[in-house]
Structure formats: structure tokens, C-alpha cells
LUMTORFI-834808 format. One line per 10 residues: number of its first residue (from 1); for each residue y, x, z of C-alpha. Coordinates in nm, 2 decimals. Last residue first. Layout:
<pts>
NUM> Y/X/Z  ... $
</pts>
This chain:
<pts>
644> 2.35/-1.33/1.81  2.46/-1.48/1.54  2.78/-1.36/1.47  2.71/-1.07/1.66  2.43/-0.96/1.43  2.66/-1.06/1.16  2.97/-0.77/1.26  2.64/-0.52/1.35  2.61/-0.55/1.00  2.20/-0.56/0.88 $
634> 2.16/-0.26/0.61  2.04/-0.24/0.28  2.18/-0.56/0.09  2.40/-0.37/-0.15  2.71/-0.52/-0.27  2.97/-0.33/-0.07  2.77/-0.40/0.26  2.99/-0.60/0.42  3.04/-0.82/0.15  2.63/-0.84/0.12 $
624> 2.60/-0.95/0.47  2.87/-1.19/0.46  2.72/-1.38/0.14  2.39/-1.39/0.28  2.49/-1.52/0.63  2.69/-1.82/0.40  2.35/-1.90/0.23  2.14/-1.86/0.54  2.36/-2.12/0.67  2.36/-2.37/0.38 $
614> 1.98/-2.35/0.36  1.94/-2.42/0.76  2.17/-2.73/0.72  1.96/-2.86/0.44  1.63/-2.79/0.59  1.75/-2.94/0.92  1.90/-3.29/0.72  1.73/-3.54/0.89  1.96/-3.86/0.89  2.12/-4.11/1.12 $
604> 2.03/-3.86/1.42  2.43/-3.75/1.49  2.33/-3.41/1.48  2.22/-3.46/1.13  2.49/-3.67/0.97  2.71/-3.43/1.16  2.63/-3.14/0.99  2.58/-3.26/0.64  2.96/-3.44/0.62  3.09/-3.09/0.76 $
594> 2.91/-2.97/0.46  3.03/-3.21/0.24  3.42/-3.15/0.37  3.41/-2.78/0.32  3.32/-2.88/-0.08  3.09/-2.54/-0.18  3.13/-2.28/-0.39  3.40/-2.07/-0.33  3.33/-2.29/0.04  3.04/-1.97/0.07 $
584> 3.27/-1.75/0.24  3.34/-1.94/0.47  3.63/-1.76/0.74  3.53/-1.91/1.10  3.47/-2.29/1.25  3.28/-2.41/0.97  3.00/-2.28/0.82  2.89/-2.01/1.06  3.04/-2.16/1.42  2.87/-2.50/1.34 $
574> 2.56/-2.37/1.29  2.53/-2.17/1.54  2.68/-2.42/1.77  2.37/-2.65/1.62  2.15/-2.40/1.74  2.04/-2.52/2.08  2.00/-2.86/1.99  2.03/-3.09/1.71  2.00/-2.80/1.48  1.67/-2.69/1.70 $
564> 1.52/-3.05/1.66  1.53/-3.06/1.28  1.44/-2.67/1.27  1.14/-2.72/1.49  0.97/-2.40/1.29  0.71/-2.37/1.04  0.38/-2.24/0.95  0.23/-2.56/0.86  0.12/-2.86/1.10  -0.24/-3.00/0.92 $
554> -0.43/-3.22/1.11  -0.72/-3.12/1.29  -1.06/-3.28/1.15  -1.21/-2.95/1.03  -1.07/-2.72/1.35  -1.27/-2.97/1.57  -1.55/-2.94/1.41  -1.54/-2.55/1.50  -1.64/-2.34/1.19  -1.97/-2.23/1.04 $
544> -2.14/-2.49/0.96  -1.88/-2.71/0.79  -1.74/-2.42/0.60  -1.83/-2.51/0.24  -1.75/-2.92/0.35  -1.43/-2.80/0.45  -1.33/-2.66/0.14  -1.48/-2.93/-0.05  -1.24/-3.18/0.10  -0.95/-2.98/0.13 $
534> -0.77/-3.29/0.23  -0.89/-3.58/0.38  -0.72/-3.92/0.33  -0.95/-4.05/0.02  -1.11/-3.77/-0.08  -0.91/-3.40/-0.19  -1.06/-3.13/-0.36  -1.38/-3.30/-0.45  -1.20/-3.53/-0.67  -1.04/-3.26/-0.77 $
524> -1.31/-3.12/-1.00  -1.41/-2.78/-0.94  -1.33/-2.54/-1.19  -0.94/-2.50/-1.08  -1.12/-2.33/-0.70  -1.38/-2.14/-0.90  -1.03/-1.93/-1.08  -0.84/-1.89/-0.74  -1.19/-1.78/-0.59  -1.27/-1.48/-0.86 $
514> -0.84/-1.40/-0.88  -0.88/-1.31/-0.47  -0.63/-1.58/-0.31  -0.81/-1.66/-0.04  -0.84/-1.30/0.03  -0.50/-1.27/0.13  -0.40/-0.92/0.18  -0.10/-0.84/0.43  -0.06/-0.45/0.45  0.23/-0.39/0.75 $
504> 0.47/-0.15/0.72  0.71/-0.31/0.95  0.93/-0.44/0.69  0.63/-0.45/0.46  0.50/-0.74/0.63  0.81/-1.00/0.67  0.90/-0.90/0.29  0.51/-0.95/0.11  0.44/-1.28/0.34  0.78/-1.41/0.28 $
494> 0.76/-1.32/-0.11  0.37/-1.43/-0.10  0.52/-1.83/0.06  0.76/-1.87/-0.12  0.80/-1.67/-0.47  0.47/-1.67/-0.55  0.31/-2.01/-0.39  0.58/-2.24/-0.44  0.63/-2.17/-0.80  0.32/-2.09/-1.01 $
484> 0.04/-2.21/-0.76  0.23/-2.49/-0.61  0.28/-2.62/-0.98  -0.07/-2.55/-1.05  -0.16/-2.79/-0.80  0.00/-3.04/-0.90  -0.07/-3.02/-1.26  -0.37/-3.05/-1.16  -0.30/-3.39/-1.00  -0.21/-3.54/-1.30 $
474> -0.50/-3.49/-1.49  -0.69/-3.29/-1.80  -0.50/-2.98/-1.69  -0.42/-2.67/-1.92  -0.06/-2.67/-1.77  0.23/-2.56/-1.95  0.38/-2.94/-1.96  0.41/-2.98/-1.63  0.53/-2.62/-1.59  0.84/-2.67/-1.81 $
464> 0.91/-3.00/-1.61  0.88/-2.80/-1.26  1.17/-2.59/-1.45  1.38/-2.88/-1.57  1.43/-3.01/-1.23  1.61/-2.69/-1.17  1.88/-2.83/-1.41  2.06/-2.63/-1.66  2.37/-2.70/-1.85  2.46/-3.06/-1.64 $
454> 2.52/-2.79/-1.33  2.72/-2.57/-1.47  2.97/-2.85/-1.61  3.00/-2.91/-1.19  3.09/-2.55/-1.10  3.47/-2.56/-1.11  3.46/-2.87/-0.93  3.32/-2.72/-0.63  2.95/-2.80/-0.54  2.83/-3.04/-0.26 $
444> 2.90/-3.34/-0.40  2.77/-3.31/-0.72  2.46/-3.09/-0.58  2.40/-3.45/-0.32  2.33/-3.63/-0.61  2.11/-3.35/-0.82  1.86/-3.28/-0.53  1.92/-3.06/-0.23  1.56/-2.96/-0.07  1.28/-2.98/-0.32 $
434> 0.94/-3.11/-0.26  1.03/-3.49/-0.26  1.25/-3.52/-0.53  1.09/-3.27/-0.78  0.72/-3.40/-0.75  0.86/-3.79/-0.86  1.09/-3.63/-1.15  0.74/-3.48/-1.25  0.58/-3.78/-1.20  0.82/-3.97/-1.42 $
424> 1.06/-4.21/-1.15  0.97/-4.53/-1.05  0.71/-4.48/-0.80  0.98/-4.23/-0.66  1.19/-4.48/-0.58  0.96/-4.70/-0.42  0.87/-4.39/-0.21  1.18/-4.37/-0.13  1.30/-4.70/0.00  0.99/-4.77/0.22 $
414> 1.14/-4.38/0.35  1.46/-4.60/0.41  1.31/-4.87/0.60  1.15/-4.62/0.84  1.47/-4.52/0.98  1.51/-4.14/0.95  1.77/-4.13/0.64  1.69/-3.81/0.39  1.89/-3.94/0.13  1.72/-4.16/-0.15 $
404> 2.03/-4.23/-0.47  2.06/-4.62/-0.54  2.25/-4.68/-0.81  2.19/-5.07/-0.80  1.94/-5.25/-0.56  1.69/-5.08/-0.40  1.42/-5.30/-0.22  1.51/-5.62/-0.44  1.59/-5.49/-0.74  1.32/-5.24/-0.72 $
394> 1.00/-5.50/-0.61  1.15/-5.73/-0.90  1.06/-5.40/-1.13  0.72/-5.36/-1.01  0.59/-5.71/-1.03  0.77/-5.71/-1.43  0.56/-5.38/-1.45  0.23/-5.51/-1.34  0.07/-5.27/-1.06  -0.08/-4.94/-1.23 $
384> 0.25/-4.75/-1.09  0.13/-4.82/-0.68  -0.21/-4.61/-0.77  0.01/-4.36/-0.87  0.24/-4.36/-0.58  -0.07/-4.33/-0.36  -0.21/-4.02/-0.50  0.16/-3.89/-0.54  0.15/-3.88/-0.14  -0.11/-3.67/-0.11 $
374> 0.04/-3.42/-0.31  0.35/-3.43/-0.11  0.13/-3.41/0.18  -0.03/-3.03/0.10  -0.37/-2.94/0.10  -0.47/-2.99/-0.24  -0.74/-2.70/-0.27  -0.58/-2.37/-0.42  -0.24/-2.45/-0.30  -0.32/-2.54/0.03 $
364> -0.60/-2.27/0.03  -0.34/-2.01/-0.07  -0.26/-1.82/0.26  -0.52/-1.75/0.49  -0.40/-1.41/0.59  -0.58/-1.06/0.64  -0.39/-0.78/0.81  -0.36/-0.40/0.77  -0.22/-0.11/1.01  -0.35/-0.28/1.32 $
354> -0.24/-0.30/1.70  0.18/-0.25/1.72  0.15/-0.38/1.37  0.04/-0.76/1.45  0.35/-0.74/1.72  0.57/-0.69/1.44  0.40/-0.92/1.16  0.35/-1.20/1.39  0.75/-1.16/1.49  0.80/-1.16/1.10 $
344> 0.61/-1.43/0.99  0.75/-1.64/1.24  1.06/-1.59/1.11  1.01/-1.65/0.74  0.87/-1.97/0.83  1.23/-2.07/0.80  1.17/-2.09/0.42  1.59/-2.07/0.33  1.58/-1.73/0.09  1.87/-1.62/-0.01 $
334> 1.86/-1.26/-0.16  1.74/-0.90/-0.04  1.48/-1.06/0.16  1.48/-0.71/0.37  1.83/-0.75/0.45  1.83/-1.13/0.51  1.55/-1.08/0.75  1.73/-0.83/0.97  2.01/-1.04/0.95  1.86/-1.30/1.07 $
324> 1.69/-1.20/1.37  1.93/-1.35/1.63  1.74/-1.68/1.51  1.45/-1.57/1.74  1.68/-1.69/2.04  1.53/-2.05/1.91  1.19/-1.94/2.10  0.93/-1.82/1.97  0.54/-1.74/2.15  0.29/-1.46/2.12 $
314> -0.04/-1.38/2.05  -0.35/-1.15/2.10  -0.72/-1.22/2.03  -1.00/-0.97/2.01  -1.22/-1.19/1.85  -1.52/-1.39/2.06  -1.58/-1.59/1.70  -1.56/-1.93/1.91  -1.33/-1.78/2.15  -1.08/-1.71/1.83 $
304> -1.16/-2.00/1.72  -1.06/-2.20/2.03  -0.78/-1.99/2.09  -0.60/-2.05/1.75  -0.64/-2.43/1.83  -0.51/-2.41/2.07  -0.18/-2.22/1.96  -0.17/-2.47/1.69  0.21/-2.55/1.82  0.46/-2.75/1.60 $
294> 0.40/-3.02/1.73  0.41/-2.95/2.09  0.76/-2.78/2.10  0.72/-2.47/2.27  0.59/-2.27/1.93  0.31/-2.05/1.90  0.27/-1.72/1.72  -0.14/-1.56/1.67  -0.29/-1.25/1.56  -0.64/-1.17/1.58 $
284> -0.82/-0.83/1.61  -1.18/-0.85/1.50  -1.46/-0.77/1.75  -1.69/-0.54/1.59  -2.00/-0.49/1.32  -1.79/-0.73/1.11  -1.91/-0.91/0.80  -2.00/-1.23/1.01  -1.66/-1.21/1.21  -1.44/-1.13/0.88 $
274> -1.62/-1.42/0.74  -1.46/-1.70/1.01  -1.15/-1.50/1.04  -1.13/-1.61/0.67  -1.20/-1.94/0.71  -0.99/-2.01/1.03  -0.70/-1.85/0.86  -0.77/-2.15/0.57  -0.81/-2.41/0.81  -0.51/-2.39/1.07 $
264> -0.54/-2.20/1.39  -0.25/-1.98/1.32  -0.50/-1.64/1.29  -0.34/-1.37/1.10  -0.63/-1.08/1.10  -0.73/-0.73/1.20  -0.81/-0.38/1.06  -0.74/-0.04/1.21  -0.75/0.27/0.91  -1.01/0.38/0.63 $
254> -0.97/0.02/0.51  -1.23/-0.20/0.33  -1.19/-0.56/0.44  -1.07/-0.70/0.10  -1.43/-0.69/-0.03  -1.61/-0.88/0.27  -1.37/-1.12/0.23  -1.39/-1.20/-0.13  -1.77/-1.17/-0.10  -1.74/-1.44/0.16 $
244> -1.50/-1.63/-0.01  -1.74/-1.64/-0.31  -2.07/-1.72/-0.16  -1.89/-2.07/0.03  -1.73/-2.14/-0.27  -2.05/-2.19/-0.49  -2.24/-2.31/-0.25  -1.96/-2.55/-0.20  -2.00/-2.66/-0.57  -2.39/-2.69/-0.53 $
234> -2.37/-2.94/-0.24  -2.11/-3.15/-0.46  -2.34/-3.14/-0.77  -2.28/-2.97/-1.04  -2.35/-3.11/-1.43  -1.94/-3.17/-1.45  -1.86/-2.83/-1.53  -1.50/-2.80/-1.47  -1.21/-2.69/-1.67  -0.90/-2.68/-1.47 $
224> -0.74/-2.39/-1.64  -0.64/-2.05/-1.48  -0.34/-1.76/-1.65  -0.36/-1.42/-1.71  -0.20/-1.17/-1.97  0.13/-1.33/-2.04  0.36/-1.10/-2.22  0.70/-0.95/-2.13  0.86/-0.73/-2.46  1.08/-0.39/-2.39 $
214> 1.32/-0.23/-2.60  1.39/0.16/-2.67  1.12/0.24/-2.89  0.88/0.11/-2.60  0.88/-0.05/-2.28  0.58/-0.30/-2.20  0.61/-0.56/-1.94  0.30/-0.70/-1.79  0.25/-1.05/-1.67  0.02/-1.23/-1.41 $
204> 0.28/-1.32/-1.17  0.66/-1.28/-1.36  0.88/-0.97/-1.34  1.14/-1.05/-1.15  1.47/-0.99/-1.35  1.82/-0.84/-1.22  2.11/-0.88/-1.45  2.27/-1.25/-1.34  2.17/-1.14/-0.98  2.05/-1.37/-0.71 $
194> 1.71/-1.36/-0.91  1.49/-1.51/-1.23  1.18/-1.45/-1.33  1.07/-1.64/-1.10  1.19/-1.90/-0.89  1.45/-1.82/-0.62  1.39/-1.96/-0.28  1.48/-2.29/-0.09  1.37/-2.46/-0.37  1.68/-2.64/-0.48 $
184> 1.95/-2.50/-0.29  1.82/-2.19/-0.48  1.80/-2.34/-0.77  2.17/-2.38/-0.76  2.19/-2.08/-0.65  1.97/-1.93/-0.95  2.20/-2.10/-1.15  2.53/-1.96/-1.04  2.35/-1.61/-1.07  2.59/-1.37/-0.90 $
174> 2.76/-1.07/-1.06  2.57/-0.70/-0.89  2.55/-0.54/-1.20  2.39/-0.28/-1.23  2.49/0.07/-1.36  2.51/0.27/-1.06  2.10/0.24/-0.99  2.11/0.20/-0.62  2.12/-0.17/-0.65  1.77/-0.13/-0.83 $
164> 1.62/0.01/-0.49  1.78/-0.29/-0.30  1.63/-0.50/-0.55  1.23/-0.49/-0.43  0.93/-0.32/-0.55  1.12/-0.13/-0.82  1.24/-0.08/-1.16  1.44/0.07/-1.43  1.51/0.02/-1.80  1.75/0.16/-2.02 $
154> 1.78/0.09/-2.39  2.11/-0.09/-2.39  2.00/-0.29/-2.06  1.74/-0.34/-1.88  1.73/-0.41/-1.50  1.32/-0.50/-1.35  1.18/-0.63/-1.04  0.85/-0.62/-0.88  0.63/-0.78/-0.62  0.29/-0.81/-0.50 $
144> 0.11/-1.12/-0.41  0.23/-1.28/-0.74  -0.08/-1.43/-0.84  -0.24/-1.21/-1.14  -0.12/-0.92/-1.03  0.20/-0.78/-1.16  0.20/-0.48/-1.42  0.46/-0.27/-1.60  0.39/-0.02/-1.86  0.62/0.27/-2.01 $
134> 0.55/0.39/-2.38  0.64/0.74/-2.51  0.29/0.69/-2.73  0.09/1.01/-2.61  0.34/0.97/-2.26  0.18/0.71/-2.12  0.39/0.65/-1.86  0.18/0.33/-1.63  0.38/0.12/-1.35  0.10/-0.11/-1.13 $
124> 0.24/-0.37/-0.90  -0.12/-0.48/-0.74  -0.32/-0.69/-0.54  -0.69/-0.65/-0.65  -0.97/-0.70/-0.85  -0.89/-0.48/-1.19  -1.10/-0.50/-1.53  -0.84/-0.73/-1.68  -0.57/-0.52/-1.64  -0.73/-0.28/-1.89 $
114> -0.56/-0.47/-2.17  -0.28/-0.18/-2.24  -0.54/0.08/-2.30  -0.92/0.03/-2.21  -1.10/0.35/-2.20  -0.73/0.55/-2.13  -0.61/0.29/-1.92  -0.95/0.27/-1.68  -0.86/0.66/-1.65  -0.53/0.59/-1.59 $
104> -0.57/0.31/-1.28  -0.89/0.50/-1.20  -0.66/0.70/-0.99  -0.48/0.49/-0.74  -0.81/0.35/-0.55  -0.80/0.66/-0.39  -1.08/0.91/-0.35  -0.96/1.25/-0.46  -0.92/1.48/-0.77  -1.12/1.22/-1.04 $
94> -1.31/1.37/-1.35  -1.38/1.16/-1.61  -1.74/1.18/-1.80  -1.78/0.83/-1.96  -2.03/0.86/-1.60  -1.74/0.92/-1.40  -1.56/0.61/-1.54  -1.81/0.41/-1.42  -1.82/0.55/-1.08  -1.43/0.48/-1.03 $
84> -1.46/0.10/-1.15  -1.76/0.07/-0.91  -1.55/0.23/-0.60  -1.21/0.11/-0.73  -1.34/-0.31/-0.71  -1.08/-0.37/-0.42  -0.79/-0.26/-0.59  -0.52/-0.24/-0.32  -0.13/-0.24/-0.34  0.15/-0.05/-0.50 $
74> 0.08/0.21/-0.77  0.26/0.49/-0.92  0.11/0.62/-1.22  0.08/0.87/-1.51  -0.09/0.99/-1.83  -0.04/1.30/-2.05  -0.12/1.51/-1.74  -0.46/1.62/-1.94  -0.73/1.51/-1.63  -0.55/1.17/-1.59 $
64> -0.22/1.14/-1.33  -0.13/1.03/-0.99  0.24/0.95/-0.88  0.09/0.98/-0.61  -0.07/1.13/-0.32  -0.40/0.99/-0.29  -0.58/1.22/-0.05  -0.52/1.23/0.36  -0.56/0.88/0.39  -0.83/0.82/0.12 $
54> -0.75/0.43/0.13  -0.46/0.30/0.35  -0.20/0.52/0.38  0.17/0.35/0.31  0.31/0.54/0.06  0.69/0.54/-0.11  0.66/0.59/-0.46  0.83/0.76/-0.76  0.86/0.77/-1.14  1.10/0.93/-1.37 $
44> 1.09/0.93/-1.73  1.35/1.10/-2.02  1.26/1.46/-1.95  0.96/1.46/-1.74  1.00/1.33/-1.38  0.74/1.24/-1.12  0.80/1.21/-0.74  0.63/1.11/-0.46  0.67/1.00/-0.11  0.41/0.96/0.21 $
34> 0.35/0.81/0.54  0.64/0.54/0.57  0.54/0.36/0.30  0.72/0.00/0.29  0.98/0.09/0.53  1.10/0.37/0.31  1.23/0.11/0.05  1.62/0.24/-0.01  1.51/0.58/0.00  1.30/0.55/-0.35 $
24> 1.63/0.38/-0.54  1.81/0.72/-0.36  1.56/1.01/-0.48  1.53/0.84/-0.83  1.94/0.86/-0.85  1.94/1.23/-0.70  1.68/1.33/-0.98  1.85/1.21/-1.28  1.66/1.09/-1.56  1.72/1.41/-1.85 $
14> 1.92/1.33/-2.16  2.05/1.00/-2.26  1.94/1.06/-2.60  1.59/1.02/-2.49  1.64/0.65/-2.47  1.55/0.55/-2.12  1.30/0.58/-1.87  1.29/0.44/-1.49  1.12/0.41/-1.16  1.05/0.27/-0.84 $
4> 0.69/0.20/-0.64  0.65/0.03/-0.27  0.32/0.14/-0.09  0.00/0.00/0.00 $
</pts>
């Protein structure tokens, strides 16, 4: 695990310099404290950070083939090197330690720009191959690990996360008004786009070539829903059951200490669950609880961590946790509003005071219909097969004219939602209730001056594109592989990837292992989710193996009691941010509508957490990067007193 930067450009730019390569590879030290390389010939520089995980002592990269014409850096874990590595021995390459790195130009040179496909892993992947002046760039199939990219006039550079890029002195550091917008949106920044107008995320399962002084994006993975219908439900969860173990097993090798996320929840369940049965020792588990009740699977957590006797470990938030803010922000490098973000963190600190490496259940929501919103467009399409004329006196009556759903608590108004979205498309349905500031409130939030914006390009418009992308036979699928191309990447990974590293911490997520990602859109989603129970087949797989009680438990999420704490403890935060010192974010925004937001929500008549905490990291965002010239690197003592 490490963080990887680099650049080439047109050879009539001379040499890369060395001083610039040395400061984009500074800026992420936290995600490989043990190690850093350089490379640089003539018009190409590459360079890492390392965290040691595999062949501690060997693998220094960059890394190279047996003739030097070929080059790496690498960031993450290939979990299939040790088969991949002795086949290429036999074609008679010769490898100079034992790290996973190296077969990355070996496989190249058997396999060239395709040999992607050979890999099982996590991965950010840059490739010089310098027979064909030709510079590669690789994402894993899911997103788990990141990258970004800058070209212009010839010039490309990259990096694990912006902060190196902002060290480059040519970029551009202009604000995206449409990736705010989608921001406010989302509560994160869909791929490929970020905060910066010139600043590109390289999209999951895509690879970027550079050549002849311009560069072309390609596709080279993707899933489809096609099942085989002649299995039988006991057969599918054979079928799943044999590959999350082997998943697990693989993703457990490490030459340094080992352990777990445990919330309690399913999927962490699951692959605490395997870890135990592949384990010659106690694992090390992981666990954050909340006060408030809800919110709190710390019981949950225990009982399977007694049920697997792990050694077990956890620790509690409190609202105080906000204070860490700017510490996030910095290593987020843009808005992001998940508040999950701080949980993730405090895990991922005390988690690293035990462990150098950490498994997570993340991606069995996405993988297997866990989530409510998709639960909920179950029910609203059995409500659109009702008789039109029956449906459209049920509108007049329930809605009336230009009616626009808010986020009112009284149960009358969420009857008034759901009719609404009945009546929408599906995907207009999807966007309303898993996004955060829809198109109404965006008119009254934004300034005049950004309103035309606004009508140009719609963030609606992206969970359309993906609709209509997916090779799906049914609505539902296209669900799911919404979650899996949006949500799931530049959420919930980016949290996971940030929160981790920042500590250098190696999260891998077995669950999301390309082998179960592609069984888990074979099987049919009827077996995914029956009736009320979600995850059906998941749960019928691990049955036998985990608690009852951790099978019938409702699902909570990662999150914090952000609608409680804004009525609460933190709505002076909130209130001394946006309104009562210098906003930087009303360039943007209509003072009066966010005022409006705040007390609509403290008041009770509507729920408005999400919104309030989007808004706030937003304006935290802006100050950190003003005091920081441009470049989020640092937390400002001036914001940790803000909110501290």
C-alpha cells in the first residue's frame, strides 16, 4: 500500500524537474510512511510513497523489468502475485525480490496494455514503457483505490490524491460550479469529475494511456446481470458462500499485524465470520458506537465478536468528534458531506494503534440490495401498475398543484412523497430520494448569477446516463449498478481510502473482490431481496455460520445522529459557521435560504441534518483552502478554533 505520483511531457520540454516530483510526493507521506522512490529519465518522472505490506524489507519501487525499459509505481495489493509471479518465472523472467509490485511489468510485457485483466486486487497502477514512449494509467475495477489526473498542452501528471497535483505550478486551482452543484447533490463528487475545473478522477475500471503527446480514457471492465436461471436457490448460496471465503482467505495475506472493522452489521459480520475460520489466531476487531440508541450496533458487534472469541477492541463518539473537521477536510481534499467520514476516521486511528492492515465489509449493500431506497422503489412500482385515471385523482387530491416534497417530518408529508415519486420516471424517482438538495430548493439556494448554470447541466442527468448504461434486464438492476458506479466509488471507497491512509492504514474490502462483485450481478434479484428482507441470498449463504440474531437485525448504517446533534449540541456550530461570522460560501449561496434551512430544522417542522451538515462542510472547505493559498495540505489552527 502506498500513494504513487508522476508525470511525462512532450520531450521538448526538456528534463521533468526533480524538485517538482520531490514536492507532489511530499504532499502524501501519510499514505507510506516507510519508504519513497524516485524514477526519472529525461521527459518521465515517477515516484511513490510506501507503506510495507508484502516483502517488507524488498519492494522498493518504482520497480522495473530485467532490461530497465519498463517501469512502475504501484498502489495497493494484488492478491493473485504469488501464481502470476511463478508463471512468469517459468516464460523465463527473473524477479529481484518478492513484492507483488514486480509482475506488474513482466505480466505487461506478456500481455501489454490488456494485462489488467490478469490482476485480482486493489490497485492504481502507473506503467512507462519506454520501447513505445507511452505512459499507462490503471484503476481497479471498483474504485477502491484512487487517482487523479491534469493534462494540458501535452503535459500530463498524476497522483493518488489532488494535494500532490496542486504542487504542480501549472494547475489551476478555478472551482467547478457543476461539481458543487453535484456536490450539494450527492454529498460527494461523482467521478470523473472534481472540485477543480482542470483536475480529473480517473474513472473505476478504466486506464488512461499517454502517447504522442495526447492521452485517450478507455473502459476496460464493467459487470452485467446475466444469470443462469437452471440454479437453484441452495446452489446460488453455495456458490457465494465458496467465493467469499476464497476472497477472504486471499485478501488476508500480510507479512505485518492483521485485523478487522467489525460494526456489527451483516457484511462486517461476514467477513469476520471467514477471517475466524481461516485464522490460526484470534482476529483483532474494531468497533465505534454511538450514545444515541439508534444509532449504536455496539451489541451487536460484541455478540460476534464473542461468538468468533476475537480480540475485540472499541470505542465510542461523542458530538466533540466534530472538532476533527479540519483534519478530514484536508485529507478529503474537496467537499465531501458523508458524515460517516468521522467514524471512519476515529476507527481508523485507534484500529492502527494495534494493526497495520484492516478488512471492511463494505459493498454488500451495494452488491445485494441492502439499501431502503431500493426497497422502497419495489413498492412504488407495484403502486404505478394501478389504473392511471385511479392514479391521477390520487395526485390531485393528495398533492395538488406545483407541489415540490421537502423533507417535512409529519407522516402526511412522507404519504406525499412517495405519491410523488410514483409519479415521477424511476430514475427521477431514484434521484429525489437518494440525493440531498434537489433542483427546487438549488433555485433557491444558489445566487442569481449561478441559476442559467444550473438549467445547463443537471446532476439528475448523471443517474440518467447510468440508467441507460446498464446491461440490466430489470429495474432494479439498474439500481444496483447505480450504487455500484456512483455511491459506492466516490462515497463510501473515497471515505474508506481517505480516513485509512491518513493514518497509514490498509483498508481492503474483500466483499468487493472483482470474482464476488461479478457472482453477486449473476444471481437473480429475486434472490437478492424477498418480500421485506434484504440481502436475502446473502444471509441465506451465511445462515450457519453467523449469530441469528445478526441475520434478523435491522440495518442502522455507519452514520451519525446528525438530525439530533443540529438540534442540539452542534446547532451553535452551525449557526456560528454559516451565519454569524464572514461566509464565504454566500458567493454562492442566498444568506436568507440558509438561515431559512437552519431554523426549519431546529425548529422540528422539517429534517434538514444532511442539508445543514452539507452547507457547513462546504463553507469549512472554502476557509481552509483560503487559508492555505489554494492547497488543501494543512488543517488552520484559525478553523480548528472555529470549530473546536
Amino acid at each position: 500500500m502506498c500513494g504513487i505520483v508522476g508525470m511525462v511531457q512532450p520531450e521538448t520540454k526538456g528534463a521533468v524537474e526533480p524538485e517538482i516530483l520531490r514536492r507532489m510526493n511530499s504532499a502524501i507521506q501519510h499514505r507510506g510512511p516507510d519508504d519513497e522512490g524516485y524514477w526519472i529519465h529525461e521527459n518521465v518522472g515517477l515516484a511513490m510513497r510506501r507503506l510495507s505490506i508484502i516483502d517488507v524489507d524488498g519492494g522498493h519501487q518504482p520497480l522495473s523489468n530485467e532490461t530497465g525499459d519498463i517501469w512502475t509505481v504501484f498502489n495497493g495489493e494484488i492478491y493473485n502475485f504469488q501464481e502470476l509471479r511463478e508463471e512468469l518465472i517459468q516464460k523465463g523472467h527473473r524477479f529481484q525480490c518478492q513484492t507483488d509490485t514486480e509482475v506488474i511489468p513482466h505480466l505487461y510485457e506478456e500481455e501489454g496494455d490488456q494485462f489488467v485483466h490478469r490482476l485480482r486486487g486493489m490497485f492504481a497502477i502507473a506503467l512507462w514503457d519506454n520501447r513505445q514512449k507511452k505512459l499507462l494509467l490503471y484503476r481497479d475495477r471498483v474504485g477502491i483505490k484512487p487517482l487523479h489526473y491534469w493534462f494540458q498542452n501535452g503535459t500530463l501528471i498524476f497522483g493518488s490524491e489532488i494535494k500532490a497535483l496542486l504542487e504542480y505550478p501549472q494547475v489551476g486551482t478555478e472551482i467547478s460550479f457543476s461539481a458543487v452543484s453535484d456536490y450539494l447533490s450527492f454529498l460527494y463528487i461523482p467521478s470523473p469529475k472534481t472540485i477543480y475545473n482542470e483536475i480529473h478522477r480517473l474513472p473505476p475500471g478504466h486506464f488512461l494511456r499517454w502517447q504522442n503527446q495526447e492521452i485517450q480514457v478507455e473502459q476496460y471492465w464493467d459487470f452485467n446481470f446475466t444469470t443462469n436461471p437452471a440454479l437453484k436457490e441452495e446452489e446460488w448460496a453455495e456458490k457465494l458462500r465458496q467465493t467469499l471465503s476464497d476472497s477472504v482467505k486471499s485478501h488476508m495475506i500480510s507479512d505485518v499485524p492483521l485485523g478487522a472493522f467489525l460494526s456489527g452489521g451483516m457484511d462486517s459480520s461476514t467477513v469476520v465470520a471467514w477471517m475466524s475460520r481461516h485464522s490460526s489466531q484470534p482476529v483483532k476487531t474494531f468497533s465505534i458506537g454511538f450514545n444515541n440508541a439508534e444509532f449504536n450496533e455496539l451489541a451487536y458487534a460484541r455478540e460476534v465478536a464473542k461468538y468468533f472469541k476475537t480480540d475485540h477492541h472499541e470505542e465510542m463518539v461523542q458530538a466533540d468528534a466534530f472538532s476533527l473537521l479540519p483534519k478530514i477536510l484536508s485529507s478529503l481534499d474537496e467537499p465531501f458531506a458523508d458524515s460517516s467520514a468521522i467514524p471512519t476516521y476515529l476507527v481508523s486511528e485507534f484500529t492502527r494503534q494495534k494493526v497495520t492492515v484492516a478488512l471492511s465489509g463494505d459493498g454488500g449493500d451495494e452488491l445485494f440490495g441492502g439499501y431502503l431506497w431500493t426497497q422502497k422503489e419495489i413498492i412504488l412500482e407495484k403502486y404505478r401498475r394501478l389504473p392511471g385515471s385511479l392514479r391521477r385523482s390520487i395526485r390531485s387530491f393528495v398533492l395538488g398543484k406545483d407541489y415540490h416534497p421537502l423533507h417535512e417530518v409529519a407522516f402526511w408529508n412522507k404519504i406525499k412523497r412517495s405519491i410523488f415519486d410514483a409519479e415521477s420516471t424511476p430514475a427521477e424517482s431514484f434521484a429525489r430520494r437518494s440525493t440531498c438538495f434537489q433542483p427546487w430548493m438549488k433555485k433557491d439556494l444558489f445566487q442569481p448569477a449561478f441559476q442559467s448554470a444550473l438549467d445547463r447541466e443537471k446532476s439528475e442527468d448523471l443517474i440518467k446516463s447510468y440508467f441507460k448504461q446498464c446491461r440490466g434486464t430489470t429495474l432494479l438492476d439498474k439500481l444496483l449498478y447505480l450504487d455500484s458506479k456512483i455511491y459506492m466509488p466516490d462515497d463510501i471507497l473515497t471515505k474508506v481510502d481517505r480516513m485509512s491512509m491518513i493514518h497509514s492504514l490498509e483498508v481492503r474490502v474483500p466483499i468487493l473482490d472483482h470474482k464476488v462483485v461479478e457472482l453477486a450481478a449473476s444471481i437473480p434479484f429475486s434472490l437478492k431481496m424477498r418480500g421485506s428482507a434484504t440481502k436475502y441470498i446473502l444471509k441465506q449463504a451465511m445462515k450457519d455460520i453467523l449469530p441469528p440474531s445478526i441475520l434478523t437485525q435491522r440495518k442502522r448504517g455507519f452514520a451519525i445522529p446528525l438530525q439530533h446533534w443540529f438540534r442540539g449540541e452542534l446547532f451553535s456550530l452551525a449557526q456560528r459557521v454559516l451565519v454569524e461570522t464572514k461566509v464565504l460560501s454566500y458567493r454562492y449561496f442566498n444568506p436568507d435560504y440558509v438561515k431559512w434551512i437552519l431554523e426549519q430544522h431546529r425548529s422540528g417542522v422539517q429534517s434538514l441534518g444532511n442539508h445543514i451538515y452539507a452547507l457547513l462542510i462546504f463553507e469549512l472547505w472554502l476557509r481552509l483552502r483560503e487559508e492555505t493559498k489554494g492547497k488543501v495540505s494543512q488543517a488552520s489552527c484559525t478553523l480548528r478554533d472555529l470549530v473546536g
